[in-house]
C-alpha positions as CSV (number, residue, x, y, z in Angstrom):
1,X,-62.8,-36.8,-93.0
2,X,-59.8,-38.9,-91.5
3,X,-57.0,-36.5,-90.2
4,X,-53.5,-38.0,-91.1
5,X,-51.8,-39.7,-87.7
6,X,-48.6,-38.0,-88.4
7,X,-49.9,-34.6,-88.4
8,X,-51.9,-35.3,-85.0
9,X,-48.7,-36.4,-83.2
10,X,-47.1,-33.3,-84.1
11,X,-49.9,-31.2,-82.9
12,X,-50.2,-32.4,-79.7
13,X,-46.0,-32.4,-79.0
14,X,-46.2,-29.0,-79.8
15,X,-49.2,-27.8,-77.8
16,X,-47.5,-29.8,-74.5
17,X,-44.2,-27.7,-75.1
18,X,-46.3,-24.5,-75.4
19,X,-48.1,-25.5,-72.1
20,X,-44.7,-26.2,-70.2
21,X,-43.4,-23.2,-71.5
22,X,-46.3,-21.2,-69.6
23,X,-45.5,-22.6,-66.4
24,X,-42.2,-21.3,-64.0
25,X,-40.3,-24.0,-62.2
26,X,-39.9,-23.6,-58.7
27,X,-36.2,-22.1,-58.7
28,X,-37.5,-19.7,-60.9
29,X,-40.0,-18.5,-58.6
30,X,-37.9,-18.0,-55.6
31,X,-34.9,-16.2,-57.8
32,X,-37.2,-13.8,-59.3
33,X,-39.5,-13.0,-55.7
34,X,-36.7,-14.3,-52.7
35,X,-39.3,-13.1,-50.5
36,X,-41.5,-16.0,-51.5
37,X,-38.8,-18.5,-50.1
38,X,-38.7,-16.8,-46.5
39,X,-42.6,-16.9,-46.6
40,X,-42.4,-20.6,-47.4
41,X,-40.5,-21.5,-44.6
42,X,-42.5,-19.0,-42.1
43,X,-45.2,-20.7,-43.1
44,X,-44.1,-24.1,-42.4
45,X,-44.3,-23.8,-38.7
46,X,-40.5,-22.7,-38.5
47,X,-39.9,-20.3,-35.8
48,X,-37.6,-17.3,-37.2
49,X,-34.4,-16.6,-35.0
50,X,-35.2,-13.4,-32.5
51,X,-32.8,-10.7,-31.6
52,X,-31.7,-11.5,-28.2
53,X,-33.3,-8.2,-26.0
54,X,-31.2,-7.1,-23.0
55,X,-33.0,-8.2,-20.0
56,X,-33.6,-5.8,-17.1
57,X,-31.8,-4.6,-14.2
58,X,-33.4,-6.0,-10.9
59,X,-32.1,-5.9,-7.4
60,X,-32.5,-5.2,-3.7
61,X,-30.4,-2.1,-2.5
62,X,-29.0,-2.2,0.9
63,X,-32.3,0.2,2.2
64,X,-34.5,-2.6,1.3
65,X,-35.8,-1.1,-2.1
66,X,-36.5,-3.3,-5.1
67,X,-34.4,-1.7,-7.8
68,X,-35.5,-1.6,-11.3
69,X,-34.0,-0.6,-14.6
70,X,-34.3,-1.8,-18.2
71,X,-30.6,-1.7,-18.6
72,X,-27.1,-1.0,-16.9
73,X,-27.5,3.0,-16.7
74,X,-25.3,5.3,-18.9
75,X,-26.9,8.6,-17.0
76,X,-26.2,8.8,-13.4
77,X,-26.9,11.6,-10.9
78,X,-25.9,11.7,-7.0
79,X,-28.2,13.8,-4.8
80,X,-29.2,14.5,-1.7
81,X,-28.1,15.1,1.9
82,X,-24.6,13.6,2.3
83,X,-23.2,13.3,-0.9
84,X,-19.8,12.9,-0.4
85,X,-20.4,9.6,1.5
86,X,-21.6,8.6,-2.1
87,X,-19.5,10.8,-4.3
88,X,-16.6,8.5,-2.7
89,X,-18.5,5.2,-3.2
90,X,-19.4,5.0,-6.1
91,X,-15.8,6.2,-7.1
92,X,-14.6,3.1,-6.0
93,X,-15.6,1.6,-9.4
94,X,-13.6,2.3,-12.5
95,X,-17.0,3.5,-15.1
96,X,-18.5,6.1,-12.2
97,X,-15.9,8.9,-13.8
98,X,-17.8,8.3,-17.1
99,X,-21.2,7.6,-16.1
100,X,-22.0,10.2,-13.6
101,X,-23.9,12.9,-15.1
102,X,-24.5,15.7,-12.5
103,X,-23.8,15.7,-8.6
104,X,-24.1,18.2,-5.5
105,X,-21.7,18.5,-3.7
106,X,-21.7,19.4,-0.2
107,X,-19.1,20.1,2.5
108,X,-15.9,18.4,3.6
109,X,-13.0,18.8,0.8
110,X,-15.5,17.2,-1.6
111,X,-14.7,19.4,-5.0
112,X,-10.5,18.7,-4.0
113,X,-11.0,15.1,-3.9
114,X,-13.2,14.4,-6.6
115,X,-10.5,16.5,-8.9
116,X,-8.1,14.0,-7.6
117,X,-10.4,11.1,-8.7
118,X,-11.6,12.5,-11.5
119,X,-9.7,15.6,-13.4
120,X,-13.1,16.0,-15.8
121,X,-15.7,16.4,-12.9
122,X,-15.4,20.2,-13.1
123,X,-17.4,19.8,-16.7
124,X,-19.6,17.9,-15.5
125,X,-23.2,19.1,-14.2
126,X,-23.8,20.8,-10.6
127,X,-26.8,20.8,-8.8
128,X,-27.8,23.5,-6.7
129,X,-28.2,22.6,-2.9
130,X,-31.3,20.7,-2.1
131,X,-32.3,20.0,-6.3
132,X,-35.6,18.2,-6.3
133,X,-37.0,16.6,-9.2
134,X,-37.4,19.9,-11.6
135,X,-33.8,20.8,-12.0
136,X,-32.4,17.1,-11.8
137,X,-34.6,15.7,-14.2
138,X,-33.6,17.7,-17.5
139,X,-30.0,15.5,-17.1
140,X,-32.2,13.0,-18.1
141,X,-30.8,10.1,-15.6
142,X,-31.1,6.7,-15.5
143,X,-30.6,6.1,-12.1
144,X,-30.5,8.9,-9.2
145,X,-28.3,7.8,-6.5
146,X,-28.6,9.1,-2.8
147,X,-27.9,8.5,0.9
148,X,-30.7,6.8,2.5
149,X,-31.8,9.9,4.5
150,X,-33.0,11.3,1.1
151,X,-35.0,8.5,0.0
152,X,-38.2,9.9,1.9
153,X,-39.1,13.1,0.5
154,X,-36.4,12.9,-2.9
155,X,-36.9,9.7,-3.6
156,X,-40.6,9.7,-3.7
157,X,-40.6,12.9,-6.0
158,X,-38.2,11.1,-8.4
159,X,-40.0,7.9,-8.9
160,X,-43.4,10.4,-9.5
161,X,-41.8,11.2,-12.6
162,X,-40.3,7.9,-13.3
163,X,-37.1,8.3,-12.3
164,X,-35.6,5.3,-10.3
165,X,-33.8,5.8,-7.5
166,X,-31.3,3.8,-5.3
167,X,-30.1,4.8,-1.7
168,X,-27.4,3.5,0.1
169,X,-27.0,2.9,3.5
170,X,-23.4,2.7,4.4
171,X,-23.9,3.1,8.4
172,X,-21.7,-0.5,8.9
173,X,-19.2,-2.8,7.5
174,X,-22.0,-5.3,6.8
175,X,-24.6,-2.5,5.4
176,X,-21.1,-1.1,3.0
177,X,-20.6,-4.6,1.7
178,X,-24.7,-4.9,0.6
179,X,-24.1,-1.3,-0.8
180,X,-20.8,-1.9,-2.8
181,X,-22.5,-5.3,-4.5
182,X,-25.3,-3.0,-5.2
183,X,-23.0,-1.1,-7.1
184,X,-21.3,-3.8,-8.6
185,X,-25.2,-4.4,-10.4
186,X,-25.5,-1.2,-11.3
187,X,-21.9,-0.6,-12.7
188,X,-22.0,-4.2,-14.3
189,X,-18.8,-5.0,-12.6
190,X,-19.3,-7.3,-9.8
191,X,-15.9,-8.5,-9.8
192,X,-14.8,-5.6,-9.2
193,X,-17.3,-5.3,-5.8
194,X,-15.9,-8.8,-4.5
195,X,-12.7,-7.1,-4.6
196,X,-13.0,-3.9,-2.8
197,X,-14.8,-6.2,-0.1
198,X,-12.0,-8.5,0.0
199,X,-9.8,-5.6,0.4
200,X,-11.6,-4.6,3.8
201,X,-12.5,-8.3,5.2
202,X,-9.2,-9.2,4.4
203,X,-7.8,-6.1,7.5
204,X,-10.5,-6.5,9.6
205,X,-9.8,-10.1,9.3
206,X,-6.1,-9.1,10.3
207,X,-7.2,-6.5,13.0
208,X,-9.9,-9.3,14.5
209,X,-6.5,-11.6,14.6
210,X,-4.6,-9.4,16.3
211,X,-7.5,-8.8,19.0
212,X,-7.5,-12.9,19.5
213,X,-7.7,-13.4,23.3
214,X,-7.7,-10.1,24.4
215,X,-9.1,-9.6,28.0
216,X,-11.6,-7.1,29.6
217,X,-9.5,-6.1,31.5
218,X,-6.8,-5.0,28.9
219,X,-9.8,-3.3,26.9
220,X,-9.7,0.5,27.6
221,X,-12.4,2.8,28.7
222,X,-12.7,5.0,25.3
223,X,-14.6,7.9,25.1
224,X,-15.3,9.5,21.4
225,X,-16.5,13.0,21.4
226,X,-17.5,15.2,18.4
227,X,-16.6,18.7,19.3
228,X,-19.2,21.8,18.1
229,X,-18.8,25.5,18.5
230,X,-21.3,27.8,17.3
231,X,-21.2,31.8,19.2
232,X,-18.8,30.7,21.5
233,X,-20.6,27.7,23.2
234,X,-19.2,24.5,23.5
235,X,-21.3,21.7,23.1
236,X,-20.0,17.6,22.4
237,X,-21.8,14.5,21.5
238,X,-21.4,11.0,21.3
239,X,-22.3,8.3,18.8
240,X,-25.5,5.7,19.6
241,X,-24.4,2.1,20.2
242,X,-25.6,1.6,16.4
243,X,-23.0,4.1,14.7
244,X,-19.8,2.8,13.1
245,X,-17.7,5.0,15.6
246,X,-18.9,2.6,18.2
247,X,-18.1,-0.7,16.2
248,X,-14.7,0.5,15.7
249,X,-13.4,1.4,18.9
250,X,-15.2,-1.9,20.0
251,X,-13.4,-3.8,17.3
252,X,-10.2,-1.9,18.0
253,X,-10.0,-3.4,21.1
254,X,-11.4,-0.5,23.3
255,X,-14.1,-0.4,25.7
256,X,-16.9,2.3,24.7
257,X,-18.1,3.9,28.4
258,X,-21.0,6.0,26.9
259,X,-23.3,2.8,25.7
260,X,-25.4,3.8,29.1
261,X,-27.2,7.2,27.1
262,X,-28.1,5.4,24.3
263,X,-31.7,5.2,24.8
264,X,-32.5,3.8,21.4
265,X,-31.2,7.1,19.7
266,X,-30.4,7.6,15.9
267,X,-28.2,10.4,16.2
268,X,-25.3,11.6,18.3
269,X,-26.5,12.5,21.8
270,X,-25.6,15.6,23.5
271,X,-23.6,15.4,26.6
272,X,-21.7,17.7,29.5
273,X,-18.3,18.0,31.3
274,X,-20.4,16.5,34.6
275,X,-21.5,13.2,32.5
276,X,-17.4,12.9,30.9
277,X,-16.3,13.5,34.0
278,X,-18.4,10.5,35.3
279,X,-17.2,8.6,32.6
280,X,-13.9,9.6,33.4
281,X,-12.3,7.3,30.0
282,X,-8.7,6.7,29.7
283,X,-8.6,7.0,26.1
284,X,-10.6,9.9,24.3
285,X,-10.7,10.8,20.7
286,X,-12.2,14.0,19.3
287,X,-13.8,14.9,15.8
288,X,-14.2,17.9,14.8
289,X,-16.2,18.3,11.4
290,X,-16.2,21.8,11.1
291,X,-12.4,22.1,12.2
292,X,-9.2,20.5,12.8
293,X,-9.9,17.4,14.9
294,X,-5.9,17.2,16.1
295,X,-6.2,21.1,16.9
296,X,-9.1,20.1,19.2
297,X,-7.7,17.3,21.1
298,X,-4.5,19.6,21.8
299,X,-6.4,22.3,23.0
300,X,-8.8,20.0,25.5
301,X,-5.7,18.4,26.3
302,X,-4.5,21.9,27.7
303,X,-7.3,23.0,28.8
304,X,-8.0,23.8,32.8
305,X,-11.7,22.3,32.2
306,X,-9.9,19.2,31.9
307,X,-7.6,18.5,34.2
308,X,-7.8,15.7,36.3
309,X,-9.7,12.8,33.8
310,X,-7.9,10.0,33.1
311,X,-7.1,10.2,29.5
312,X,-5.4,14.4,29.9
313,X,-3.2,12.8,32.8
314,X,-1.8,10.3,30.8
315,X,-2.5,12.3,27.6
316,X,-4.4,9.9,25.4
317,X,-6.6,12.6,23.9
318,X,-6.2,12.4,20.1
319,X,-7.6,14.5,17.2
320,X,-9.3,11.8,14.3
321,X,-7.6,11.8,11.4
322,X,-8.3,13.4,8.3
323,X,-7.0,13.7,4.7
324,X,-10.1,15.0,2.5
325,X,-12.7,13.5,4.7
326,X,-12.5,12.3,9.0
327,X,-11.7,8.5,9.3
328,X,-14.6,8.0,11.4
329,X,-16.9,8.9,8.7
330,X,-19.2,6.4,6.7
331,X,-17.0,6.9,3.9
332,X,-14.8,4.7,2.4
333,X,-12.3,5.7,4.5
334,X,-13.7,3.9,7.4
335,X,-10.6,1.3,6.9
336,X,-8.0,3.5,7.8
337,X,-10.3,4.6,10.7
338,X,-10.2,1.1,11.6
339,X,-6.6,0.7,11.8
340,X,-5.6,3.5,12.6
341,X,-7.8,3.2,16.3
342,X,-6.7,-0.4,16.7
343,X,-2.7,1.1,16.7
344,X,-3.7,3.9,19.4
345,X,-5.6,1.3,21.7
346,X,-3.6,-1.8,21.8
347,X,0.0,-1.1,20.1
348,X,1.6,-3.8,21.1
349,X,-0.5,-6.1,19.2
350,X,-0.9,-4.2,16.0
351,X,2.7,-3.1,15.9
352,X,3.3,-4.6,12.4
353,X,0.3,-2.2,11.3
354,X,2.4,0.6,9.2
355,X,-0.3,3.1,8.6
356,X,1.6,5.2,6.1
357,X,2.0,1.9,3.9
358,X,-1.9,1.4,4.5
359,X,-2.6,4.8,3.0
360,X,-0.5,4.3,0.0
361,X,-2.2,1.0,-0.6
362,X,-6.0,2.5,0.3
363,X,-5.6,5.2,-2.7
364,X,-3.6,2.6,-5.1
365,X,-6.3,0.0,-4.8
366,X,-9.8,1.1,-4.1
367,X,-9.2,5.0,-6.1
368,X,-6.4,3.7,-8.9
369,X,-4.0,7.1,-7.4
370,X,0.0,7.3,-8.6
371,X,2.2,6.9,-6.3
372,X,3.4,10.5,-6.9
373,X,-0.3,11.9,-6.7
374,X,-0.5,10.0,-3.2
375,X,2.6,11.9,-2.2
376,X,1.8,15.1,-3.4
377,X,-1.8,15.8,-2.4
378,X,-2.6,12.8,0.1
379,X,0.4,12.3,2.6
380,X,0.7,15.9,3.2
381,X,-3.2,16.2,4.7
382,X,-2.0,13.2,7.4
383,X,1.3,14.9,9.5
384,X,-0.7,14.1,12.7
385,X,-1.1,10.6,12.3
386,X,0.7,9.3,15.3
């Protein structure tokens, strides 16, 4: 039987549009499953963009110690034997107020200062004396700052329990400067680091300037004594050569006479009235860190015991200053130290030096003080400077 042609054309359009009707386009398929479209192109050999991942923390602290941390730390906590040497670091930068967690604080005028610096640190965390690992470790930090004496014992504990640590040496100008770009890592604020070292190369700088073509002979003998009383006996000491005291009288333009008991020390030596009187200096200064140091000086000065060096006779026996902390310390306030040494032992060539403008400056710049706060709670703690 012969099927009409007609009829067969018609079946077949109509069976193809049935067919095409069955089958999705492309677009359709991706507007209907957009996941399909992100496959597609995963599967073409297209690398998908990654979120960029913070990278991590490295550096060499100014004890030697590789330094690791997985980000800039939000947690910090300052421990250890000598504190306040760090406490008044690490408030050289502007975050430490926010970022520092818990703290000990130990001796000087430590808790006065730090209100000064920082009016919240009351509310924040204390440690006990001595804290090891168990009572510092429910602050949760991310770094555990301390004095390099506390590495040892401390530091070890603390990195048991995966805690890291940085110390800070601070012992001389060039050991500060490693330590404040330390800090500048830590703090993520290395401009700020370049600047408080500019701020001190800049007057030593000035001081070396001053000290141009000065002779041995105009140097000096110097003599720097830390007074101690405990039941009535008297007992001094002197720095090693290492110490800052020493660099500072040296780059003050004195001459220190004690450098012969060194001995490779690395801590102030104990000496008598029959060595001083050997040394017989014609400049001494006195600190006294459990007293006043000007107090001290005035009293030797007076004192029978005395009479007959060089430096009573002619009365250059002076008293260190202080405001919350001695300016011979390894503190920040080393600077002042600096100057203030170089206008007591050669003041004719540092008598544009005007100290009281220093110490405006010194609080303004490196701890961001008022003018009036400087006034009120600074100047006050320095009417011995001479």
């Amino acid at each position: 039987m012969k099927l009409n042609t007609s009829k067969v054309i018609v079946f077949s359009l109509i069976t193809i549009l049935m067919l095409s009707a069955c089958v999705p386009t492309q677009s359709t398929v991706n507007e209907a499953n957009p996941s399909v479209q992100e496959m597609d192109q995963s599967e073409s050999g297209q690398p998908e963009p990654a979120e960029p991942v913070a990278p991590p923390l490295e550096f060499v602290d100014a004890t030697g110690r590789q330094v690791s941390l997985s980000n800039f730390p939000e947690r910090i906590v300052v421990a250890g034997k000598a504190t306040p040497y760090v406490l008044d670091t690490i408030y050289l930068f502007p975050d430490a107020a926010k970022k520092l967690a818990a703290l000990e604080v130990r001796g000087f005028d430590t808790q006065a200062f730090l209100e000064l610096v920082d009016p919240n640190v009351t509310v924040k965390n204390m440690l006990e004396r001595d804290a090891g690992p168990e009572q510092i470790a429910p602050y949760q930090p991310d770094l555990v700052i301390v004095k390099n004496i506390s590495l040892g014992k401390l530091g070890a504990a603390l990195e048991e329990i995966s805690i890291p640590v940085m110390g800070l040496n601070l012992e001389t100008p060039a050991f500060f400067y490693e330590d404040i770009r330390a800090l500048g890592k830590v703090f993520g604020n290395s401009e700020r680091a370049e600047e408080i070292i500019a701020y001190y190369q800049d007057i030593e700088a000035q001081i070396s300037e001053m000290m141009n073509g000065l002779q041995d002979s105009e140097r000096p003998s110097v003599l720097v004594l830390q007074y101690s009383e405990d039941g009535g006996e008297i007992s001094f000491k002197v720095p090693p050569a290492s110490y800052l005291q020493t660099t500072m009288v040296q780059n003050a333009g004195g001459n220190p006479t004690w450098l012969d008991v060194d001995g490779g020390a690395d801590g102030w030596i104990q000496v008598g009235l029959e060595q001083i009187a050997v040394w017989n200096p014609e400049v001494i200064f006195v600190v006294n860190y459990a007293g006043d140091s000007v107090e001290t000086a005035g009293q030797l000065l007076t004192s029978p015991t005395w009479e007959g060096l060089k430096a009573v006779e002619n009365g250059q026996v002076y008293g260190f200053p202080a405001d919350y902390a001695s300016w011979d310390l390894i503190d920040p306030r080393w600077i002042l130290g600096q100057q203030w040494l170089a206008t007591i032992l050669q003041p004719e060539r540092t008598a544009e030096i005007d100290l009281q403008a220093q110490v405006v400056s010194f609080y303004q710049q490196l701890y961001r003080l008022s003018d009036t706060q400087i006034e009120e709670y600074v100047i006050p703690r320095l009417d011995e400077i001479k």
